[in-house]
LOVEXDREN-270382 format. One record per residue (C-alpha): residue in three letters; x, y, z. Coordinates in steps of 0.02 Angstrom, whole numbers, plus 50000, padded with zeros to 5 digits. Layout:
# residues N
ALAXYZ;...
This chain:
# residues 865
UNK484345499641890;UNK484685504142065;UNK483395488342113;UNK484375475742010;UNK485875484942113;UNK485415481442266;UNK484675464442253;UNK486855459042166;UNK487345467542329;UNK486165455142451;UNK486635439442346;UNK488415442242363;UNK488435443242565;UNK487175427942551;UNK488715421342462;UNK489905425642579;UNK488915420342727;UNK488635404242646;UNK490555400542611;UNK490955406442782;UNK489705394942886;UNK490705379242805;UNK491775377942945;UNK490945388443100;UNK491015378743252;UNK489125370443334;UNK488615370543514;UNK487005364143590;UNK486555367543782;UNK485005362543860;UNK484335372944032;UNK482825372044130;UNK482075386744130;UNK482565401244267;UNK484245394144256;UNK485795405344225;UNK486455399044039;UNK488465402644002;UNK488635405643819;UNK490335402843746;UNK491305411443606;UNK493045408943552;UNK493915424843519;UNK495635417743549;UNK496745428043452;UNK498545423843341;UNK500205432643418;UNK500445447343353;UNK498465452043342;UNK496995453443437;UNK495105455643446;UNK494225471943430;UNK492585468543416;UNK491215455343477;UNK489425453043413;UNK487885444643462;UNK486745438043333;UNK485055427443358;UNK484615420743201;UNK482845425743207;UNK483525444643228;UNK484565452543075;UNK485495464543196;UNK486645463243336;UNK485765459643493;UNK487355460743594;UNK488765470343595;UNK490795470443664;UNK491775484743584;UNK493805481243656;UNK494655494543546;UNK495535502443667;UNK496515485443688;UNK495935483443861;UNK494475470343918;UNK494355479944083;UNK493815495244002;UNK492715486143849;UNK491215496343805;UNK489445481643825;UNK487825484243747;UNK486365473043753;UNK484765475343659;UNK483335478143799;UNK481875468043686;UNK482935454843698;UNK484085450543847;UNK483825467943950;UNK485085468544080;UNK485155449044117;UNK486495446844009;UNK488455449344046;UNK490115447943936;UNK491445437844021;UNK493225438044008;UNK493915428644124;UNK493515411644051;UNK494325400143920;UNK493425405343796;UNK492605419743837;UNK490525417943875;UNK488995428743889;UNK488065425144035;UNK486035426244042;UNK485275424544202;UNK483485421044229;UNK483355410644068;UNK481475410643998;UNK480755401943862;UNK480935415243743;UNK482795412543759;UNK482515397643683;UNK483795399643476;UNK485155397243372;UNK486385410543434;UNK488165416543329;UNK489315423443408;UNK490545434943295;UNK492355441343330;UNK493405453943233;UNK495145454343245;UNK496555466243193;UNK497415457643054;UNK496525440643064;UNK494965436542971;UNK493065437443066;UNK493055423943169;UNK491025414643204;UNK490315400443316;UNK488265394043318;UNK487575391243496;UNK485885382043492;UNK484965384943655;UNK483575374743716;UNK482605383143864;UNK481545366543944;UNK479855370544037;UNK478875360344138;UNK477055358344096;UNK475905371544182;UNK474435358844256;UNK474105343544246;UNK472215337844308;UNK471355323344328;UNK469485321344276;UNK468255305044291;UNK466925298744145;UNK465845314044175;UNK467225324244150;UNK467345332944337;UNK468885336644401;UNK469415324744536;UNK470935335144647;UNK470975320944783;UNK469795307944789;UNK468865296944648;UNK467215287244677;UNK466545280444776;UNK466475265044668;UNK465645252144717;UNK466325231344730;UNK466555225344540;UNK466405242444460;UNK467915250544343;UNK468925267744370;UNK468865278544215;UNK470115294244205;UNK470895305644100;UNK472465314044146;UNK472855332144050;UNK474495338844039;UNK474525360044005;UNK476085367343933;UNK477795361043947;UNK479335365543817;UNK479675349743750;UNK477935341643741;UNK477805329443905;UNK477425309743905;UNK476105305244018;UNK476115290644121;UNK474855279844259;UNK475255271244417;UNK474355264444549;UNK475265263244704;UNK476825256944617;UNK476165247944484;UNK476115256044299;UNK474735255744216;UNK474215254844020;UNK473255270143951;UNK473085278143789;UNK473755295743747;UNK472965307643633;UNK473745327743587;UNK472775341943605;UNK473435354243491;UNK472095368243498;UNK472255370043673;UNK474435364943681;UNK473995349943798;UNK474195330543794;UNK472955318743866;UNK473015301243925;UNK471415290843962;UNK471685275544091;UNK470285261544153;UNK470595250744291;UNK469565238844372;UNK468635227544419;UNK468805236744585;UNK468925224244755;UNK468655228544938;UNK470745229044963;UNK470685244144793;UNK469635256644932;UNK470855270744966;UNK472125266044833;UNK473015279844737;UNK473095282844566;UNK474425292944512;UNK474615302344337;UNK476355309444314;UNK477275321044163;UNK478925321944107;UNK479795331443954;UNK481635331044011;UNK482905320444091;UNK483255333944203;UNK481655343444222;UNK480755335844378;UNK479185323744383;UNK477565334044388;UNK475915321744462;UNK474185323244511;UNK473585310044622;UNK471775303044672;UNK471295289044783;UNK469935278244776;UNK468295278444882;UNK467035264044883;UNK465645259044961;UNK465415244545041;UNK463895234345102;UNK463795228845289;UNK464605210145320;UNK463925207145472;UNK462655209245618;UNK462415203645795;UNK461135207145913;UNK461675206346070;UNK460775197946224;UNK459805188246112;UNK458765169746129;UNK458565171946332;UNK456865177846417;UNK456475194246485;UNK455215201746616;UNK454135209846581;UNK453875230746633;UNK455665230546655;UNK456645242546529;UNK458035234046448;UNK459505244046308;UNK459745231446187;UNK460975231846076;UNK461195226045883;UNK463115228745792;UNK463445227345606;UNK465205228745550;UNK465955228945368;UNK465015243045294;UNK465475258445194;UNK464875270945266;UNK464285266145419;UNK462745253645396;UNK461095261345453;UNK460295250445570;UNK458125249245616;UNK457155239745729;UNK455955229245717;UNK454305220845820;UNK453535210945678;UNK453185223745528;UNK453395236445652;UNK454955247745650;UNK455215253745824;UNK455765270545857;UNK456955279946017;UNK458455271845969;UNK460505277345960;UNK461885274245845;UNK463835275945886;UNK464985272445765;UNK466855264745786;UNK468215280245775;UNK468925269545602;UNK466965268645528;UNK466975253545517;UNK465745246345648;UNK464025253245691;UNK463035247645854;UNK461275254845878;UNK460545255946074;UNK458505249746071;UNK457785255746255;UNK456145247346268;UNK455035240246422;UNK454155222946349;UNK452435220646392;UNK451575203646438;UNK450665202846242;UNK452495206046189;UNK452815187646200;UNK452845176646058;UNK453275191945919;UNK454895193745824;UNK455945205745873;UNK457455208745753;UNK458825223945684;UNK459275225745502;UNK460815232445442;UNK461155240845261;UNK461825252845163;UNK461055269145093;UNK462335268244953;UNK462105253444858;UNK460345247044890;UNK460585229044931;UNK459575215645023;UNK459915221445209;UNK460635209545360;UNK459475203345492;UNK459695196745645;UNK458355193245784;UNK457225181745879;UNK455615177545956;UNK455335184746127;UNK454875178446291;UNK454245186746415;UNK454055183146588;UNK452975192546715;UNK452535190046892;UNK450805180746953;UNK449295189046894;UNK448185183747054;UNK446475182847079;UNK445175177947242;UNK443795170747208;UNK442195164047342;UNK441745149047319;UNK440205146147180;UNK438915139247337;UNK439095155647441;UNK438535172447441;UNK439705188247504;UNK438405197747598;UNK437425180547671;UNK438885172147782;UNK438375170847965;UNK439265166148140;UNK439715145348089;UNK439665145047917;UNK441035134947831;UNK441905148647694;UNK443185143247562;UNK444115154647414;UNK445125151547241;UNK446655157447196;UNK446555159647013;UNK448255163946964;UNK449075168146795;UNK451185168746788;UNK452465163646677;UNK453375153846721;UNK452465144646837;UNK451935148447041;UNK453075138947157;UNK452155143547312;UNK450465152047365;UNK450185161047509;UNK448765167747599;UNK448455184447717;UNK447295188447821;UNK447275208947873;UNK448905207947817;UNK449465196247914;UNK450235177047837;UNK448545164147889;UNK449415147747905;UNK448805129247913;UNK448005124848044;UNK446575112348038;UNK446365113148228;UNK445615129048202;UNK444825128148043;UNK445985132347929;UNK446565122447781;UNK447455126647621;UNK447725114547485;UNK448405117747326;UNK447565134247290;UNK446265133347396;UNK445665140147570;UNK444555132747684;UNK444005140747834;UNK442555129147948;UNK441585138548066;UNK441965155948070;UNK441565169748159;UNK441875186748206;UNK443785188248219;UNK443835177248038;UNK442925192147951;UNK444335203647866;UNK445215205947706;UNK445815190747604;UNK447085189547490;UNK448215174647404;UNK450185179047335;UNK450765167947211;UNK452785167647199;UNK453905164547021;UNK455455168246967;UNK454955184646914;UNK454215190247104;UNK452655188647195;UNK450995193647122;UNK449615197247277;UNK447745198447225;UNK446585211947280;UNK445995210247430;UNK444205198447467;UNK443355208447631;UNK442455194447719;UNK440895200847814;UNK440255190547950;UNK438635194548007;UNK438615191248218;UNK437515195548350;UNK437725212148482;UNK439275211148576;UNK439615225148727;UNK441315233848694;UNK442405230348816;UNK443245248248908;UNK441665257148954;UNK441285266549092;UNK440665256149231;UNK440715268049390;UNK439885283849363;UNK440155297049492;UNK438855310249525;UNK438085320949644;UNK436505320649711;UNK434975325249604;UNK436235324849470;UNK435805319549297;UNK436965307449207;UNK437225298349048;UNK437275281249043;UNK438015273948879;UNK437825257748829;UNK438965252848668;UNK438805236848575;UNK440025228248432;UNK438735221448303;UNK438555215848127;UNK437395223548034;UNK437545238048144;UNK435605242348185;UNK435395235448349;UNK433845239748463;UNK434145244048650;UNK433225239048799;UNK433595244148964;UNK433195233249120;UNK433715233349296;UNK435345220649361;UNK434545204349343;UNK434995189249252;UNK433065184249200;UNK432825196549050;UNK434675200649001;UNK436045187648941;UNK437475199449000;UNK437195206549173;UNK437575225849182;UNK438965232449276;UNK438725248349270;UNK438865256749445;UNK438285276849501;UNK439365283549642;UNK439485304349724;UNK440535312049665;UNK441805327149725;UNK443485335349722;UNK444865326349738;UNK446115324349912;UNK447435331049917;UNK449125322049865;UNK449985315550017;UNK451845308650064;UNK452655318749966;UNK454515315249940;UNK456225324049869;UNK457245313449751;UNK458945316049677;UNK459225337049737;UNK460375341049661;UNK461085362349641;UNK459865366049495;UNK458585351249477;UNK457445340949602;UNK456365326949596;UNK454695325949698;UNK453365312449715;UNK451925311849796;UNK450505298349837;UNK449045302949744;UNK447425302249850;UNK445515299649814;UNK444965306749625;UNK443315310349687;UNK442475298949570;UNK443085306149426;UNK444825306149331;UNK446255319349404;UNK447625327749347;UNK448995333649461;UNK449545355149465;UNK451085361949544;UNK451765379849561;UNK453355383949602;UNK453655401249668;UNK455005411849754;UNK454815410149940;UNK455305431349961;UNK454475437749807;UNK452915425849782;UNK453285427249590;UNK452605411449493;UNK454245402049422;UNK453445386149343;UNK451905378949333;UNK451705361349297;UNK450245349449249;UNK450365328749264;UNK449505315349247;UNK450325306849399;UNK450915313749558;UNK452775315649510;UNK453735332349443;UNK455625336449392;UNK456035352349393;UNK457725355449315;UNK457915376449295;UNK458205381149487;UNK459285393049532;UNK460755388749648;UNK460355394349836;UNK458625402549805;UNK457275395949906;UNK455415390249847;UNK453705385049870;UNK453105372949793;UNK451095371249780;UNK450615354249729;UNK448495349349682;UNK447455337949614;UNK446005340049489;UNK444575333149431;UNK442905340849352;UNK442185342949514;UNK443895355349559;UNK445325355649669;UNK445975349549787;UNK446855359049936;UNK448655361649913;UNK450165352749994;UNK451515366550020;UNK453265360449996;UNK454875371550031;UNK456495366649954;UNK458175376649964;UNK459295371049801;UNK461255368449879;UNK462425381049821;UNK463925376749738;UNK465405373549787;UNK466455387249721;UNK465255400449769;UNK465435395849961;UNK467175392649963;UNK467295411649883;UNK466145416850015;UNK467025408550133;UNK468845415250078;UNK468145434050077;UNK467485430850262;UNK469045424450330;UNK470245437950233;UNK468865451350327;UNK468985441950503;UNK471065441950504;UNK470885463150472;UNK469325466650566;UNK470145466950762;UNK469625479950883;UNK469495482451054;UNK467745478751046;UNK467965460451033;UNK468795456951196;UNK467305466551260;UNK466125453351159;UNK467075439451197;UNK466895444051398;UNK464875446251355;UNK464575430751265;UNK465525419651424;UNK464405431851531;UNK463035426751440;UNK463485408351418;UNK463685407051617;UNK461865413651654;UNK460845402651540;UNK461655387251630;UNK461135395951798;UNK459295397251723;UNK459295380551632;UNK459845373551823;UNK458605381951901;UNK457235376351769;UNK457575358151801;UNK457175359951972;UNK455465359551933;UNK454565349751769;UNK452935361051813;UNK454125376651809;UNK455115373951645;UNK453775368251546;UNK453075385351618;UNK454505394451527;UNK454595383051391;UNK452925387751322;UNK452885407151367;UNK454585407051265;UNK453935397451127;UNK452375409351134;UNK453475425051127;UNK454315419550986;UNK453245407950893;UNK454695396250866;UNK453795378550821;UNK452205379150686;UNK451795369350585;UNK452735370450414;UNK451555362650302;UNK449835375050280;UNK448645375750115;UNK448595393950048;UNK447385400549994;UNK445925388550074;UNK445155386550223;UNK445735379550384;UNK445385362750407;UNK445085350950556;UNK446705345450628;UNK446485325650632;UNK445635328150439;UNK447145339050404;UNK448425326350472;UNK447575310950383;UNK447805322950222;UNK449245329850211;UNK450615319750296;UNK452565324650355;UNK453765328550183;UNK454715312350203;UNK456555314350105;UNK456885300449999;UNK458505296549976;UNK459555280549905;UNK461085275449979;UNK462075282049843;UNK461205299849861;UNK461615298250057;UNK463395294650038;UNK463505310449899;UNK462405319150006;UNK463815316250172;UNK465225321250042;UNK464615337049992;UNK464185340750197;UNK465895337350225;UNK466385348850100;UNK465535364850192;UNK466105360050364;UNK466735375850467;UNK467255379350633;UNK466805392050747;UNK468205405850807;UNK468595415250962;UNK468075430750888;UNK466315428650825;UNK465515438250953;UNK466755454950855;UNK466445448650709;UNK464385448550728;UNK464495465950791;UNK465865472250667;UNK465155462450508;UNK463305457450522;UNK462725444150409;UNK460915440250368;UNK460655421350406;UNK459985411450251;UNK459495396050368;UNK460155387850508;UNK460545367150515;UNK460605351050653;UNK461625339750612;UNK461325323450719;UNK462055305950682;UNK461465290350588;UNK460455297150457;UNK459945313950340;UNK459995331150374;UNK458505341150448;UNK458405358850383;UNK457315373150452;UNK457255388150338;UNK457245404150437;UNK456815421450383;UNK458265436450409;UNK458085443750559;UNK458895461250607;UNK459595455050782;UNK460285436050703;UNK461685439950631;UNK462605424750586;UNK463745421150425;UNK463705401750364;UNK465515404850310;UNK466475405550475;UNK467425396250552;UNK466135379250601;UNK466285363250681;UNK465645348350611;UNK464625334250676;UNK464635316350600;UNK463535317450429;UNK462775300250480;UNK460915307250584;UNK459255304150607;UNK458005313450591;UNK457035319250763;UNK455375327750783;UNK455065339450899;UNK452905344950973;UNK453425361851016;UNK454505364351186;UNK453505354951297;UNK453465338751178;UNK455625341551142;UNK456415323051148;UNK458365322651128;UNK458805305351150;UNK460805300251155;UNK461595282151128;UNK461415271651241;UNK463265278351309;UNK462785293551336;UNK461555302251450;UNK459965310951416;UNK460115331151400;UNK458605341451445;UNK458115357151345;UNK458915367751460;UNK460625359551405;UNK460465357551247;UNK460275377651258;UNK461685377851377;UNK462925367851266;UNK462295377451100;UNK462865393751183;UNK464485387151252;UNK465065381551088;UNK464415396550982;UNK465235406451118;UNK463415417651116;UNK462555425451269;UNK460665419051297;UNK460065434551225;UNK460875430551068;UNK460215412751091;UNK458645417951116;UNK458925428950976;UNK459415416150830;UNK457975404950884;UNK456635416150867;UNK457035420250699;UNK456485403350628;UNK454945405150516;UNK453725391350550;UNK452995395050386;UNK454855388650310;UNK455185373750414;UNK455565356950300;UNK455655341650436;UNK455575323750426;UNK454705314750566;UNK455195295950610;UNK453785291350703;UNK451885301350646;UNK450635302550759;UNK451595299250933;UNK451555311551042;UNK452805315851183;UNK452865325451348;UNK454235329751456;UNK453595332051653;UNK455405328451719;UNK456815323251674;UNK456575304551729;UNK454875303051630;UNK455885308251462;UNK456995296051497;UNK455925281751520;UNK455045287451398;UNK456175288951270;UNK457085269351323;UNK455055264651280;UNK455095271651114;UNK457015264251071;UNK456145246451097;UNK454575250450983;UNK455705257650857;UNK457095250050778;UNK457925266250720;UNK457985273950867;UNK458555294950852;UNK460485294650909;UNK460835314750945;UNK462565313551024;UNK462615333251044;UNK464445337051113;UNK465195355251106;UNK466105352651001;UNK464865346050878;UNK463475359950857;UNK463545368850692;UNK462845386350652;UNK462355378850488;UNK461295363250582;UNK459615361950554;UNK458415363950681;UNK457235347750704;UNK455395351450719;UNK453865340350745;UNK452285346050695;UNK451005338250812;UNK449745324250722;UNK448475315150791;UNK448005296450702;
């Protein structure tokens, strides 16, 4: 009973639900899904009444699912209630709108319904409205897959020319269900569609082709759609394809090449997809070492061959083929045949009639050229030792074609032959053909002719001969022309030491470097070589020590203003020879005397005592008796030459300068003929530097050297003559404790332009004067040497007897005269008898003013010819 109840009690709200949907208002609205939807409901009210109540229903749901409860009468303070399965807290009563809505935000597709909205009023009747909401989704995926059924994301293929594209586009999800379409590039496409229901998708299957070379990279696009305003969802491929090569070139091809010369040749194939692979070939052989490089847009491929072509190269097909891994095809080729080109391949060949080991003195000799060259020999050459052999039928030599005739030869035409042939290519030069000629003994020419030896001294006599063969007998026979064809020279001569080197001379002096040259004497028989040792004249120390083949030495390391010996010898096997001593004093500079001389003169200004009045009275006391003893000397020829020698023998003034150390004495006339005066040797440009730099140490004697001798002693280095016309003389004298005399005073000068003058100790002195001037005796040459040095005899006598005869470096005009001076008359005619013999006559000129402390003395050492 209570069953039958309750099933009157459903059927009558069926009823009632039935009558009242007659005339309930129908909505429809469509959103993508994620949108925010705007239901409406109408719950506009008549005057007088209003509505109390507003519920949600979803017709799937038999219970509210929203809520709006306005009985207080005021919208502000409505109580909302949303059912959380359903709508959660993304839905929202409105009242503000015309007519009122509930908002959803977030829409999904589970929104998707039929919605009724109902409204309950005060006095009015329930008031309803249907919303149908469509929620719109876009398919999830759509993929692409080819005929085996592997997903293509990006790319199809590669296909090749001619073939056709089969895909399948599948379309996942999507509320409605999508259409499918195809397009490639712009172009739509027919394809067939088929549903999926098991797995909610839709396919579409699509086949285009046949495919073309202008279809590689072309995109095929699949695109899905289930709305008007839902978006387009696509996948997209594009199409790869291979392609075989179109072309190929080899490069360089159909011209000759030389041969062992390495050439990169090069082959390019274009058109392929990929890249074409290229290979190399030399008939059916591939070659190998080769290198590809392909264009940055793949679409050209050139392959480097480096190769060096041999002569058996030529003639053979050399070629590259071009193709493509990917579709097997019938490969390009391109190539050709080769020529090669080399240089002559040259050969020498004696003639057929001869024999290489056979030809004698006479014999007529020709050769072959046998040559092998591509292209062709334009000219053939021939060398003999090296050396181009011309033409020249005059003397037997003729070359035709590629031939070489040689008539009559002998020994200078044996040798090494060779022929060159010249192409294009180069020149090609055959090994070389050694010509033997077989000739009789010859003597060398350069042997030893003069043989020096001593007495009951064996020698060696050798005899050397040119022959061909080489074994040669001897026989020895005495100079005669019946038994020998070439008469001996030969010669035996005695042998000894060498002489000594003679006329020795001093070129270009200059303040650290001399010259000297000697004339080499007699070698003794035997070849010499030339010694010299330089030493220091105060310490003996060995400075250099030269050896030469000739007479002549430069030394270039002397020290400024030292003096030195100089020990000059020749040598042979036999020994030495004596020396020849040489002094030399190298010139100071010019700065260091001026200093010098600036430091004396700043001393002589200070250095003033009462002492040199007392000197200066001395030295005029002194001046006034050597004139009274030179007077009285002249009296009498037998009386000075008396005092002449007794004062040369007390102080040993004159010797001769020029001893050999270390040897024993020799006869004088053997020692003259020997070792000769040191002769200076000077050009005319060495004289005129020579007068400039004199002229640059020119002094002048003061009134005060007799104070300034006692108050500042200076050791004399050497003391100089200065006479007209020609060079300077200069005596070296040792320091003497009782000379003292500085070279940096105040000096007078003399005319640079002298002569030299010898002097045979004091009773052999010759001054001679122009013919202007008269002769001056010994005794007034002293005279006038202490007037103008202002110097008593006893310092006169004093500075003269410190001269060294050891150090004495003189140059004598005339060797081997001798003079004597008996009176004063006899020098005189003597002397106007010499001026006519001699051209140069010695031009002294002595006036006070004139004598220098730096002069040099003149010595003459006596000689006998």
């Amino acid at each position: 009973m209570k069953n039958l109840l309750l099933l009157f009690i459903y059927l009558i709200k069926l009823l009632v639900a039935t009558q009242g949907n007659k005339d309930v208002p129908f909505y429809q609205i469509e959103a993508l899904i994620g949108e925010t939807i705007h239901l409406p409901c109408n719950a506009t009210a008549k005057s007088g009444d209003e509505a109390v109540l507003i519920l949600w229903y979803r017709e799937d749901k038999g219970t509210p699912i929203y809520s709006v409860d306005i009985r207080s009468g005021i919208t502000k303070t409505a109580r909302r209630w949303s059912d959380e399965s359903i709508f959660g807290n993304r839905a929202y009563f409105l009242f503000e709108g015309n007519p009122w809505e509930l908002t959803i935000r977030n829409s999904q597709i589970s929104d998707t319904g039929v919605y009724r909205c109902r409204v309950d009023f005060m006095k009015a009747q329930t008031y309803n409205s249907k919303i149908v909401l469509i929620i719109i989704a876009l398919p999830k995926e759509i993929i692409i897959r080819d005929e085996q059924g592997f997903q293509r994301s990006t790319v199809a293929g590669p296909y090749n020319v001619g073939d056709y594209v089969i895909l399948k586009c599948e379309a996942i999800g999507g509320n409605p269900t999508p259409e499918l379409a195809w397009f490639f590039e712009d172009i739509n496409l027919e394809y067939e569609m088929a549903t999926d229901i098991q797995n909610k998708s839709i396919q579409s299957v699509i086949k285009f082709g046949p495919l073309r070379r202008e279809h590689l990279n072309g995109r095929l696009t699949c695109q899905a759609r289930n709305h008007l305003k839902a978006a387009l969802v696509q996948a997209i491929v594009q199409i790869d394809m291979n392609f075989p090569p179109l072309s190929i070139r080899l490069l360089g091809a159909h011209q000759p090449l030389s041969a062992g010369r390495r050439y990169d040749l090069l082959c390019q194939s274009a058109g392929g997809r990929p890249p074409a692979v290229i290979t190399w070939w030399q008939n059916e052989i591939r070659l190998e070492k080769t290198t590809e490089t392909i264009s940055s847009d793949g679409n050209q491929t050139t392959s480097t061959l480096s190769i060096i072509f041999e002569k058996s190269d030529s003639g053979k097909y050399l070629s590259c083929k071009a193709y493509n891994l990917a579709k097997p095809v019938m490969p390009l080729v391109d190539g050709w045949i080769l020529d090669i080109q080399y240089i002559p391949e040259v050969q020498i060949r004696l003639g057929t009639s001869l024999k290489q080991n056979t030809i004698r003195e006479g014999a007529d000799v020709y050769f072959d050229c046998v040559i092998n060259a591509h292209p062709p020999v334009y000219r053939v050459d021939w060398r003999h030792n090296g050396h181009i052999l011309p033409s020249n039928i005059s003397q037997g030599v003729i070359i035709s074609n590629h031939s070489l005739v040689l008539q009559g030869v002998n020994k200078a035409s044996g040798g090494n032959f060779s022929c060159i042939g010249y192409n294009t290519e180069g020149e090609g030069q055959s090994p070389s053909f050694s010509l033997d000629i077989l000739y009789a003994p010859i003597c060398l020419s350069n042997q030893l002719k003069v043989y020096g030896i001593a007495k009951h001294e064996n020698v060696n006599v050798t005899c050397s001969v040119d022959a061909n063969p080489p074994i040669v007998d001897f026989n020895w026979i005495f100079n005669n022309s019946i038994e020998s064809i070439d008469v001996a020279t030969n010669h035996i001569s005695k042998t000894g030491r060498p002489d000594q080197v003679h006329n020795c001379s001093f070129i270009n002096i200059t303040v650290s470097s001399v010259i000297i040259s000697c004339v080499e004497g007699f070698n003794g028989g035997l070849p010499q070589l030339f010694i010299m040792e330089v030493r220091n004249m105060y310490s003996k120390e060995l400075y250099v020590n030269k050896t030469s083949s000739q007479p002549r030495f430069t030394l270039t390391t002397l020290i400024p203003g030292n003096p030195y010996i100089l020990s000059i010898y020749a040598s042979n096997l036999k020994g030495r020879s004596d020396a020849t001593i040489l002094n030399i004093d190298v010139i100071k500079t010019v700065d260091t005397r001026l200093n010098a001389g600036q430091v004396l003169n700043h001393r002589a200004e200070f250095v003033f005592s009462p002492f040199l009045s007392l000197s200066v009275g001395l030295s005029i006391a002194i001046c006034i008796a050597i004139l009274a003893i030179i007077f009285s000397l002249r009296t009498t020829c037998k009386n000075s030459s008396q005092i002449i020698k007794e004062f040369s023998h007390e102080h040993n003034l004159w010797e001769v300068s020029s001893r050999s150390s270390g040897s024993k004495e020799m006869d004088l006339n053997e020692s003259d003929e020997r070792n000769p005066d040191v002769i200076p040797e000077l050009l005319e440009i060495e004289k005129q530097e020579y007068t400039e730099r004199m002229m640059q140490q020119v002094a002048t004697i003061g009134s005060n050297i007799t104070n300034q001798f006692s108050k500042q002693p200076e050791v004399i280095s050497h003391l100089s003559l200065t006479l007209r016309r020609d060079l300077p003389i200069r005596a070296y004298l040792n320091p003497s404790q009782n000379a003292y005399l500085s070279s940096n005073v105040n000096q007078s000068s003399l005319p640079k332009h002298i002569k030299n003058q010898m002097f045979s100790g004091y009773n052999s002195l010759v001054i001679g004067m122009n013919t202007k001037q008269s002769h001056v005796s010994m005794q007034q040459f002293l005279s006038r040497s202490a007037k103008s040095m202002s110097l008593a005899p006893e310092s006169t006598s004093k500075i003269f007897s410190a001269v060294n005869s050891n150090q004495l470096e003189q140059s004598i005009p005339d060797i081997g005269k001798r003079y004597e001076c008996n009176s004063y008359e006899q020098a005189n005619r003597r002397y106007k008898h010499n001026n006519l013999r001699a051209k140069d006559h010695i031009n002294a000129s002595i006036s006070d003013d004139e004598i220098s402390a730096q002069t040099p003395l003149m010595t003459k050492r006596e000689s006998t010819v």
